[in-house]
C-alpha positions in Angstrom: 113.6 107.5 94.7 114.1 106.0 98.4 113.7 102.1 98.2 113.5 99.9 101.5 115.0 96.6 101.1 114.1 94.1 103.1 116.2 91.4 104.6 115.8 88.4 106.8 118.3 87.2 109.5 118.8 83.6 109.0 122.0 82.0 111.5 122.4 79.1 109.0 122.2 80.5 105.7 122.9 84.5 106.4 120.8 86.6 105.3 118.1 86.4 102.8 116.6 89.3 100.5 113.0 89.5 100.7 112.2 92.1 98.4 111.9 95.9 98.0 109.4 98.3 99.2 109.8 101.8 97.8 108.7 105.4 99.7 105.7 106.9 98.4 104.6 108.9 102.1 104.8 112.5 101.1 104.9 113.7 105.2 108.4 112.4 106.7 107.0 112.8 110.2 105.5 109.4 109.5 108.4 108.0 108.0 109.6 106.0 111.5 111.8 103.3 111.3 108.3 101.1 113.4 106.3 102.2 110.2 109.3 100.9 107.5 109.3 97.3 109.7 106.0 96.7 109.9 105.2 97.7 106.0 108.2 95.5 105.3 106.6 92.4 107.7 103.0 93.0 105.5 104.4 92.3 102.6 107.6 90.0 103.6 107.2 88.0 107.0 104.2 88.3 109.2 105.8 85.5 111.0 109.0 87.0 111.5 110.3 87.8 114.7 111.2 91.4 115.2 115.2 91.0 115.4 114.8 88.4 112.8 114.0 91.5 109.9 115.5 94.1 109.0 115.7 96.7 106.1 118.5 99.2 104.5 117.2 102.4 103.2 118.5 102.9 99.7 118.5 105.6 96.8 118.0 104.6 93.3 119.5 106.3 90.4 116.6 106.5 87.2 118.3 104.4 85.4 118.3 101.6 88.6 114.3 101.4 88.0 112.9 98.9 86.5 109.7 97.5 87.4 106.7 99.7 89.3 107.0 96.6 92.2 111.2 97.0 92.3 111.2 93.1 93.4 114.7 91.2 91.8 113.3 89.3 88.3 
């Protein structure tokens, strides 16, 4: 399973994890790295600047999910 997780730049305390979004689009024509961000801002940080977010696309094994949401406990 493909899993987006979402980060936000901070210059004082590094980077922060948001939370994690995972891939359910079936077409990957509209799988764009625009579409990923601004899922990611939805959910995350609406008032984040664009270079201030950022995401790293990662697979999970079966045994890596947990919860239907994939957010850290």
């Amino acid at each position: 399973m493909v899993v987006y997780k979402f980060y936000l730049r901070d210059a004082i305390n590094g980077d922060i994890f948001l939370g994690s979004l995972p891939e359910r689009r079936k077409d990957p024509r509209r799988i764009t790295e625009e579409s990923i961000l601004n899922w990611g801002r939805t959910y995350f940080g609406r008032n984040a600047k664009d270079e201030d977010i950022f995401f790293i696309k990662t697979v999970l094994e079966e045994s890596e999910k947990r919860h239907p949401n994939l957010s850290p406990p």
